[in-house]
Residue frames relative to the residue before (quaternion, step in Angstrom):
aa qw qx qy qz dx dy dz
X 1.0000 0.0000 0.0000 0.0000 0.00 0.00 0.00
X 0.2398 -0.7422 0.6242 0.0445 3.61 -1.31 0.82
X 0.2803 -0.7705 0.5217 0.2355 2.97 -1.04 1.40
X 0.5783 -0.5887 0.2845 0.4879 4.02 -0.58 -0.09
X 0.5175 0.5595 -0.4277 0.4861 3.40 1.68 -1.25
X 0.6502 -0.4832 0.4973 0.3106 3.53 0.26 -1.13
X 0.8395 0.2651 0.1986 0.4307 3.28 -0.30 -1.79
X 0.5420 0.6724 -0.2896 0.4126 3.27 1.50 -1.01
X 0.7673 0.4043 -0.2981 0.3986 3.42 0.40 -0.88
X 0.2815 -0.7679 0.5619 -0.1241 3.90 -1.13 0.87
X 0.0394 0.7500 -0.6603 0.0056 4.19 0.02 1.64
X 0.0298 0.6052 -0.7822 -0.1447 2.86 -1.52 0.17
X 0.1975 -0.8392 0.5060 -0.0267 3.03 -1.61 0.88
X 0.3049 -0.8937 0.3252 0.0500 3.39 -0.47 1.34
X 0.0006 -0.8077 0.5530 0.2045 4.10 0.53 0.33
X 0.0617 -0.8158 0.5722 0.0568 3.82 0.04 0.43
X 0.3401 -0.6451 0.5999 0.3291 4.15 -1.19 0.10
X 0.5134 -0.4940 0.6054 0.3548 3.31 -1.30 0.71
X 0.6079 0.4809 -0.5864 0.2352 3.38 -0.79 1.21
X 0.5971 -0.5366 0.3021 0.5142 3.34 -1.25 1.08
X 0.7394 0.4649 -0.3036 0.3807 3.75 -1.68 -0.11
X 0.5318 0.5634 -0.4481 0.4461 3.66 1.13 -0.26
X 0.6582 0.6428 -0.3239 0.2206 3.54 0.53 -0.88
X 0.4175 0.7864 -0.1442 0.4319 2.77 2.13 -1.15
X 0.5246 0.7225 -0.0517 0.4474 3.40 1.44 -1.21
X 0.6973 0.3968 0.0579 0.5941 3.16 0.63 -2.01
X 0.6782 0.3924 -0.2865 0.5513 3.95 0.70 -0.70
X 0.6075 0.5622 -0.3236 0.4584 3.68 0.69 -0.56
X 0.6542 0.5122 -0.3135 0.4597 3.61 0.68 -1.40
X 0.6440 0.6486 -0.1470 0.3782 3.32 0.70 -1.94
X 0.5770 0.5724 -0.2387 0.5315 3.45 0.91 -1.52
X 0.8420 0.1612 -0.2340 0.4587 3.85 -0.35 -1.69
X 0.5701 0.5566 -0.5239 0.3013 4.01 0.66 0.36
X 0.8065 0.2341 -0.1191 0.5298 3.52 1.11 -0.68
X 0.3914 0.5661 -0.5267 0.4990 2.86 1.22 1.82
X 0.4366 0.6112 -0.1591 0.6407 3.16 2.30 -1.18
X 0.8230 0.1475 -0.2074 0.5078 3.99 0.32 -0.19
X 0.7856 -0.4604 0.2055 0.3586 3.47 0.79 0.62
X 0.6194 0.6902 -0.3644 0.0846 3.24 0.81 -0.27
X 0.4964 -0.6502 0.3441 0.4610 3.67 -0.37 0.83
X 0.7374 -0.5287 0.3310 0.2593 3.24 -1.50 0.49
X 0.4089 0.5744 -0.3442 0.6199 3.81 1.91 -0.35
X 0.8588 0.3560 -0.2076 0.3044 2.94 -0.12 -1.56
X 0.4626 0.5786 -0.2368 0.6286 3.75 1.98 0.11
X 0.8252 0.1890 -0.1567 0.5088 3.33 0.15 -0.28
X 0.4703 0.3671 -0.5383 0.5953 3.87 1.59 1.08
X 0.5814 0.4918 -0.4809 0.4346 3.93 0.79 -0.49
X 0.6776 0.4686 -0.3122 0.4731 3.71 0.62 -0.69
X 0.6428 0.4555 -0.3681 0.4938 3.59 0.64 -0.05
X 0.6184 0.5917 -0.2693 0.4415 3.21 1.01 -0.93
X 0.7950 0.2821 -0.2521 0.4743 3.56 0.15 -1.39
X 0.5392 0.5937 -0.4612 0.3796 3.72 1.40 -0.47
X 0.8002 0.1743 -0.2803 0.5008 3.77 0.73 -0.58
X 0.6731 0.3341 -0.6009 0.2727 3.07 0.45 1.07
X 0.5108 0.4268 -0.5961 0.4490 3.78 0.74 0.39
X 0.4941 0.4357 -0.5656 0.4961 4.25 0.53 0.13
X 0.6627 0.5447 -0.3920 0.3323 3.31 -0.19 -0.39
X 0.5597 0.3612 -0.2697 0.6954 3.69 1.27 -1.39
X 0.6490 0.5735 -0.3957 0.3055 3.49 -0.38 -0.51
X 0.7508 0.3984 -0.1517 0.5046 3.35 1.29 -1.46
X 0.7986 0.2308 -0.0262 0.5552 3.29 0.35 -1.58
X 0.5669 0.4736 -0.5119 0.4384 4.03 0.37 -0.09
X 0.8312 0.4072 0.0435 0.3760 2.85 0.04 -1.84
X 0.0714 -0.9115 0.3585 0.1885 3.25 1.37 -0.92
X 0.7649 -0.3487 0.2029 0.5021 3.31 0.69 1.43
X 0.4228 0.6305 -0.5175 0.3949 4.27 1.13 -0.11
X 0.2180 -0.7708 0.5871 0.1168 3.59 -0.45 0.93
X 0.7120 0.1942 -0.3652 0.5674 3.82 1.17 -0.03
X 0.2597 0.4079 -0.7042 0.5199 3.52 0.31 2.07
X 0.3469 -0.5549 0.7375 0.1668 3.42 -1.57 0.72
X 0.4378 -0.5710 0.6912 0.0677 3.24 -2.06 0.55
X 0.1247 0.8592 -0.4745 -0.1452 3.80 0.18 0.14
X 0.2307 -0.8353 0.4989 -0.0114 3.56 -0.31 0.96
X 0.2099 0.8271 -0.5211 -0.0143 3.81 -0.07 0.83
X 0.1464 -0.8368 0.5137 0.1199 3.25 -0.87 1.19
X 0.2679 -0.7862 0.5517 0.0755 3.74 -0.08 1.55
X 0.0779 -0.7666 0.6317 0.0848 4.31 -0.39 0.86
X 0.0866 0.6753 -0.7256 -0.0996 3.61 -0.67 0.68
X 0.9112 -0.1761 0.1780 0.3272 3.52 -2.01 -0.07
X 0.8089 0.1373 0.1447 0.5531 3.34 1.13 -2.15
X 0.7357 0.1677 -0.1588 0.6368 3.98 0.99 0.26
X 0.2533 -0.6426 0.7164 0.0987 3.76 -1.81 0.66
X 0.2177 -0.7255 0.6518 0.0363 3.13 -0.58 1.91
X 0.0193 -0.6609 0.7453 0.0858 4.00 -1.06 0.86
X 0.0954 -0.5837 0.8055 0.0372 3.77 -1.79 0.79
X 0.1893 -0.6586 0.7269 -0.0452 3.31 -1.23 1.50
X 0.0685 0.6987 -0.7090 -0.0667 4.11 -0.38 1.12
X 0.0531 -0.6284 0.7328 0.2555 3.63 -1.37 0.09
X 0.4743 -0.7522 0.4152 0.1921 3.63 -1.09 0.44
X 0.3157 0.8461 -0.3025 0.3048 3.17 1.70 0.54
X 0.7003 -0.5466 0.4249 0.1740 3.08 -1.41 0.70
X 0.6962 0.4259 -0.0881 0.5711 3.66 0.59 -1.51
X 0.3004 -0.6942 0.6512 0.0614 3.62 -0.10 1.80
X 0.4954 -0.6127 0.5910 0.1728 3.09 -1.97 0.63
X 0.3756 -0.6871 0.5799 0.2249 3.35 -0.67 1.37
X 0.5341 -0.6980 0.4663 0.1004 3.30 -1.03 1.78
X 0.6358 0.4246 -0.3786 0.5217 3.79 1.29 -0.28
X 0.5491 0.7072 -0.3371 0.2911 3.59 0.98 -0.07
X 0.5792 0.6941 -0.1680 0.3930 2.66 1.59 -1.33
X 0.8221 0.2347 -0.0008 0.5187 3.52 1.33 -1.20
X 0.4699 0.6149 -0.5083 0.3778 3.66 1.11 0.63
X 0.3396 -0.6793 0.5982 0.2558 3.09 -0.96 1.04
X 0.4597 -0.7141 0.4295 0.3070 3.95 -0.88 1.13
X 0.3394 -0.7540 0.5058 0.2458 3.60 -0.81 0.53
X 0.3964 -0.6618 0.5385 0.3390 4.31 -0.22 0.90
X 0.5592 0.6043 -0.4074 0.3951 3.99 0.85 -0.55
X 0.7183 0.5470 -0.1220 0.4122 2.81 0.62 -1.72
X 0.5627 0.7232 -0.1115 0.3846 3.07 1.02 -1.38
X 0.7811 0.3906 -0.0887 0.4791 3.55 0.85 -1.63
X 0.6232 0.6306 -0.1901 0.4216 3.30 1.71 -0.63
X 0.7127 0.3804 -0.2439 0.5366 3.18 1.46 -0.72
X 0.5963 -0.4838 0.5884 0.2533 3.63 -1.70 0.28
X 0.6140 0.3047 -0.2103 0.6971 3.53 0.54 -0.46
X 0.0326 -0.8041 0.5932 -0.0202 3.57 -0.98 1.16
X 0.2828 0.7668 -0.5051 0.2774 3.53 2.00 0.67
X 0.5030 0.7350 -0.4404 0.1128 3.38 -1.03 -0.68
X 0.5375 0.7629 -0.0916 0.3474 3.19 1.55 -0.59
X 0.7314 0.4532 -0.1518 0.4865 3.42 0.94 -1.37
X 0.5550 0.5096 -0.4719 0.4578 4.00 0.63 0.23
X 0.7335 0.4296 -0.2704 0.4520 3.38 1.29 -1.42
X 0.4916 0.5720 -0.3785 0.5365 3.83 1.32 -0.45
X 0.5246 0.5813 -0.2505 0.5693 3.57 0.50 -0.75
X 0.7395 0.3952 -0.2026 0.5058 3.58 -0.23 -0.98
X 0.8087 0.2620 -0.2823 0.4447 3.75 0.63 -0.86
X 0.6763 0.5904 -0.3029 0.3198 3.15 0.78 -0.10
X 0.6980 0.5011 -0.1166 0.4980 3.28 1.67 -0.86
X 0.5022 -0.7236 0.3518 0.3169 3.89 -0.58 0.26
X 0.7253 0.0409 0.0302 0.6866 3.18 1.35 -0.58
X 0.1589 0.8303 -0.5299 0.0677 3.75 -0.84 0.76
X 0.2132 -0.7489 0.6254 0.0512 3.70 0.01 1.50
X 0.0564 0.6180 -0.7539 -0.2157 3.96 -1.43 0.11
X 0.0466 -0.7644 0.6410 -0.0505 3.23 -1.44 1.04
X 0.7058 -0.3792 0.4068 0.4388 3.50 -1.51 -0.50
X 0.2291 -0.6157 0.6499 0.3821 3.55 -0.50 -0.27
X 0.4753 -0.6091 0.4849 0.4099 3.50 -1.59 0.07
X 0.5990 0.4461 -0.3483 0.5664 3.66 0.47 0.19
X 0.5112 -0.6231 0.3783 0.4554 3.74 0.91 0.48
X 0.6094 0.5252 -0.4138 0.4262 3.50 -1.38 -0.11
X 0.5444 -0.7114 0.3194 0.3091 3.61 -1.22 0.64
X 0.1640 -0.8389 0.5019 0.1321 3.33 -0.74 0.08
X 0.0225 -0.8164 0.5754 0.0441 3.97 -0.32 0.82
X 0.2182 -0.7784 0.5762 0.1203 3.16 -1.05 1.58
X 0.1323 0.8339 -0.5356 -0.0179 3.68 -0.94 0.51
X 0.3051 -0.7535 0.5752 0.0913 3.29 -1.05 1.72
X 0.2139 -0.7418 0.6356 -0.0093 3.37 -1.55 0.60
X 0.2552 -0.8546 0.4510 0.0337 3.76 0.43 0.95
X 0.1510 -0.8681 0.4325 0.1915 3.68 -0.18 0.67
X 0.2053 -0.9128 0.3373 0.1042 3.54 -0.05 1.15
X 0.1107 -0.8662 0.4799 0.0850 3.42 0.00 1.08
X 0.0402 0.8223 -0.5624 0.0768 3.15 -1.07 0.72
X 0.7746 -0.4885 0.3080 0.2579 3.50 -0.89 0.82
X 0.7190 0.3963 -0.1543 0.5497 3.16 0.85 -1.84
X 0.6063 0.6059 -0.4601 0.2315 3.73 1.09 0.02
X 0.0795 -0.7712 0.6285 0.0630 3.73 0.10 1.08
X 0.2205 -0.7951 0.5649 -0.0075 3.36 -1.13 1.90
């Protein structure tokens, strides 16, 4: 992707192991960049929730806990939004209806497995959020975060 300014735009790139605590890693980076471009301290501490359940997620269910599977995390900075891609290299494709059920708290209390949650958490927390293939197979969730400036913001 090209930005128009050019120059403006800025990847960093994470290869992480599939092991629990890595994600930590990936929230940390994320965190001091869009503290570095302004972002309010909400709007910091929904990106950290976000990218935290979605590199668990590759970790768990992509990748499934292999620790010599990589996590790839790219974090793309333009001018006015932080683009984050979460790829896990896993086998076990994401079931496209998953992506968009909205969890049910009933449902929820009934089961033993109380997962189900973090795509739709994700989803509210982020401005824009695509799930796709990755190019190297395995899933990949893209999520934008828009930095919103405003006057009344007194840094």
């Amino acid at each position: 992707m090209t930005d128009q300014e050019g120059a403006s735009e800025q990847v960093i790139e994470l290869r992480l192991p599939s092991r629990l605590g890595y994600e930590r890693v990936a929230m940390d980076t994320a965190a001091s960049l869009a503290r570095r471009m302004g972002f309010s301290p909400d709007r910091i501490d929904a990106l950290r929730t976000a990218i935290g359940e979605a590199v668990t997620n590759a970790i768990e269910h992509g990748n499934q806990s292999d620790a010599a599977m990589k996590v790839v995390v790219v974090l793309t900075i333009r001018p006015d939004e932080l683009i984050v891609s979460v790829a896990d290299q896993g086998r076990q494709f994401l079931d496209p209806t998953r992506t968009t059920a909205q969890p049910r708290i009933a449902d929820a209390l009934q089961r033993s497995d109380k997962g189900g949650w973090g795509i739709w958490l994700i989803r509210e927390l982020m401005d824009k959020v695509e799930f796709t293939l990755a190019p190297d197979g395995g899933n990949q969730v893209r999520m934008v975060v828009h930095l919103e400036r405003s006057s009344t913001n007194n840094h």
